[in-house]
C-alpha positions in Angstrom: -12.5 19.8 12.9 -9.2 20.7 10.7 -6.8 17.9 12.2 -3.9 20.1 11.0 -3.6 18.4 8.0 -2.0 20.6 4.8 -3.7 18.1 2.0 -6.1 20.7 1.6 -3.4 23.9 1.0 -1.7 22.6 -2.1 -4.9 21.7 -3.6 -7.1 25.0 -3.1 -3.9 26.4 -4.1 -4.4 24.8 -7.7 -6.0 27.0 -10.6 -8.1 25.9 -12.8 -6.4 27.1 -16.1 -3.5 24.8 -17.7 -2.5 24.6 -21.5 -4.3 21.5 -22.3 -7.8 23.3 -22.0 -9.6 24.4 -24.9 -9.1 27.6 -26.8 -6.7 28.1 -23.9 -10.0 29.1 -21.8 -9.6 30.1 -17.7 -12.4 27.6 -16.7 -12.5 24.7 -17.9 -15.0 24.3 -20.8 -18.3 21.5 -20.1 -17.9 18.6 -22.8 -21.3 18.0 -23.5 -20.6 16.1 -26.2 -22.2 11.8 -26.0 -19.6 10.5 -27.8 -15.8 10.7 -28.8 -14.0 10.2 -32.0 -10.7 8.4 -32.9 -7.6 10.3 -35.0 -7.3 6.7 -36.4 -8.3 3.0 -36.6 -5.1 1.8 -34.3 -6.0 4.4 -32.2 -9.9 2.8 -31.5 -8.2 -0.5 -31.7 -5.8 0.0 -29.0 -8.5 1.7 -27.0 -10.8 -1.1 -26.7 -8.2 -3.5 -26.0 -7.6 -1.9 -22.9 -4.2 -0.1 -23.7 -4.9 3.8 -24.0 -7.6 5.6 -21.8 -9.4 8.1 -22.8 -13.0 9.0 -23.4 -14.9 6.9 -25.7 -18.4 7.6 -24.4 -19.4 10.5 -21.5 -21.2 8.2 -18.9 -17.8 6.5 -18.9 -15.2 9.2 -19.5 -15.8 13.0 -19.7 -13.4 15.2 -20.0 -15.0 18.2 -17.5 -16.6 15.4 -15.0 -12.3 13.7 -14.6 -11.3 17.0 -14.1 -13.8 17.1 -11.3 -12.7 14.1 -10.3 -9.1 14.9 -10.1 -10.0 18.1 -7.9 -11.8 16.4 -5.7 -9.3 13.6 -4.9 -6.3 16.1 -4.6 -9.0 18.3 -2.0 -9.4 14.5 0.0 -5.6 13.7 -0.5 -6.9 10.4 -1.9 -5.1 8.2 -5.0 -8.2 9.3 -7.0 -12.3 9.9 -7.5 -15.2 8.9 -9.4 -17.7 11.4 -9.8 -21.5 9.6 -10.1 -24.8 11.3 -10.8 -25.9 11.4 -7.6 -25.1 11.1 -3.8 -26.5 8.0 -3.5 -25.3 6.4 -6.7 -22.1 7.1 -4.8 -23.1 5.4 -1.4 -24.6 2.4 -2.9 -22.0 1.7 -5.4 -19.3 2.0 -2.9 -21.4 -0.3 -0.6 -22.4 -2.8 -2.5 -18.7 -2.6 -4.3 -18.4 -4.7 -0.7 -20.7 -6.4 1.0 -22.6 -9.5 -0.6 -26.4 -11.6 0.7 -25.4 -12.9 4.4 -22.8 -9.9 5.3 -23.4 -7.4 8.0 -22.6 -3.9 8.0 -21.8 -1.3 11.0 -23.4 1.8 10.5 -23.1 5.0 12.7 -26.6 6.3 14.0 -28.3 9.5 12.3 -27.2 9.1 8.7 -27.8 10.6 6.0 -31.9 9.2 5.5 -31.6 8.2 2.1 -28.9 5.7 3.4 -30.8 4.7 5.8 -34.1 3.9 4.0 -31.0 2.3 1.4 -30.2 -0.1 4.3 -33.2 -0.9 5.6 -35.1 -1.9 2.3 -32.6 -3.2 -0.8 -29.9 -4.3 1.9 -32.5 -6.2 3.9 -34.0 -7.7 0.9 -30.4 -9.1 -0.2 -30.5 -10.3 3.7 -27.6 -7.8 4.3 -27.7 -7.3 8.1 -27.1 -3.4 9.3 -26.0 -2.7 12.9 -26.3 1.0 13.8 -24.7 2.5 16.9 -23.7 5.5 18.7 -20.6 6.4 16.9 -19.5 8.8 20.4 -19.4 5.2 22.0 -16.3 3.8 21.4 -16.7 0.7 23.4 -20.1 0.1 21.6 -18.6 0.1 18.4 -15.7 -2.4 19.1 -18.4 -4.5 20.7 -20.6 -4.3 17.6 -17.6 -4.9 14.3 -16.3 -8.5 14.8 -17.7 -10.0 12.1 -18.6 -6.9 9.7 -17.7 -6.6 6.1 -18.3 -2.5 6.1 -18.5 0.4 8.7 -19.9 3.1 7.4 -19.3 6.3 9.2 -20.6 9.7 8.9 -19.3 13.2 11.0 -21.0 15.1 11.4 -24.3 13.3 11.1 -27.4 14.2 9.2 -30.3 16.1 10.9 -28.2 16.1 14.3 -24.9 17.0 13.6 -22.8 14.5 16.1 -19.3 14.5 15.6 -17.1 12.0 16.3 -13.5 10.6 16.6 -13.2 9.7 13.1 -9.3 8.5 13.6 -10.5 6.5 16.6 -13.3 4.5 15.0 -11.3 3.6 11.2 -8.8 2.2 14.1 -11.7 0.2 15.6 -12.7 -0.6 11.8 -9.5 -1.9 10.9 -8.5 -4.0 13.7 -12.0 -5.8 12.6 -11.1 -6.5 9.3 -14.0 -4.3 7.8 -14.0 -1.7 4.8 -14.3 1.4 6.3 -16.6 4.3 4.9 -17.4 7.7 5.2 -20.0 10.3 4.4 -18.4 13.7 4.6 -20.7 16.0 2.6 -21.3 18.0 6.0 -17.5 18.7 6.8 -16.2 18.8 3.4 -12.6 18.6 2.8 -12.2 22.1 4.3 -12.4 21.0 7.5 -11.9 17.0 7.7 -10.1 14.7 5.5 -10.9 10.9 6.5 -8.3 9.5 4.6 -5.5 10.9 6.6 -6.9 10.0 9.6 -7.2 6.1 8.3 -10.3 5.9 6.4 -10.7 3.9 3.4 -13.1 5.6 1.3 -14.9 8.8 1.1 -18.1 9.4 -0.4 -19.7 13.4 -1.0 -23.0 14.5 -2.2 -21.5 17.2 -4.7 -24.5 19.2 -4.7 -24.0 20.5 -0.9 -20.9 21.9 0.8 -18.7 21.2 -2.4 -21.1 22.8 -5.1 -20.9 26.2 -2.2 -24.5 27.5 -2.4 -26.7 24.3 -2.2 -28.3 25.6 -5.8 -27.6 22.4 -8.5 -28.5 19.1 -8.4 -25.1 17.0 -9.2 
């Protein structure tokens, strides 16, 4: 499913080891650490107001998890990442970044199931509507998105693996006016980057394909 596309050359050409990491070590080290301090007073004033980033407090900014981050968006050739604690933290925030009570979303058939039971119990209790097709039928899709805030894609698909014309259906996404979304935990950036072929944003569940062996919980 490699469209051709060399996003993903540069970046697995990219080493982990650089002079700003600690004690000069080859992986980066984990900053386990809750908290951060401040070298001075205008330093934590400046901070706060907005006019330096950097890490104050770890569920905000880590060092190791922005790292991640900035990986992971060079692998998707996207402007940048946020890394959450789990795959679905990461669906629903992106979702509900965009869809508010009375909206309807497109949705491809045979997601991921923990989207699905997402969508059919805390979207339909905020009376967000959820219109799944077959994502192969290009003519149903275009029939189904006028009027949708959100198509949310995945390719392949969970549990049945149907792959479709990802290009083709951000086209049909965009013409409509809709935020267009994809899950692409099962293609990874190896083999498909949805940005260059017109998607808006990507979503992963870390712990599959891009953690390699399928043995950590992300």
């Amino acid at each position: 499913m490699n469209q051709g596309n060399d996003l993903f050359d540069p970046a697995s050409l990219i080493v982990a080891h650089d002079e700003t990491h600690a004690f000069e070590a080859v992986v980066p080290p984990l900053v386990q650490t809750s908290l951060f301090t401040f070298s001075s007073y205008d330093e934590m004033v400046s901070t706060y107001r907005g006019e330096k980033v950097r890490p104050v407090y770890t569920r905000g900014l880590n060092p190791t998890v922005r790292l991640f981050e900035e990986m992971l968006a060079k692998l998707e050739g996207a402007e940048d990442a946020l890394g959450f604690a789990s795959g679905m933290s990461a669906i629903s925030s992106t979702v509900l970044s965009f869809v508010s009570p009375g909206d309807r979303i497109v949705a491809v058939r045979h997601v991921y199931p923990d989207a699905f039971r997402l969508f059919g119990t805390f979207m339909q209790r905020m009376n967000i509507e959820v219109t799944y097709v077959d994502g192969r039928d290009e003519a149903a899709v275009e029939k189904a998105m006028p009027g949708a805030k959100l198509f949310y894609m995945e390719s392949p698909t969970s549990w049945v693996m149907e792959a479709h014309d990802v290009g083709a259906l951000a086209a049909i996404g965009k013409r409509h006016g809709a935020v267009t979304v994809i899950d692409n935990s099962w293609a990874s950036p190896v083999f498909q980057q949805p940005i260059s072929l017109g998607v808006d944003l990507v979503v992963h569940s870390a712990s599959k394909y891009l953690g390699g062996h399928s043995d950590v919980v992300s």
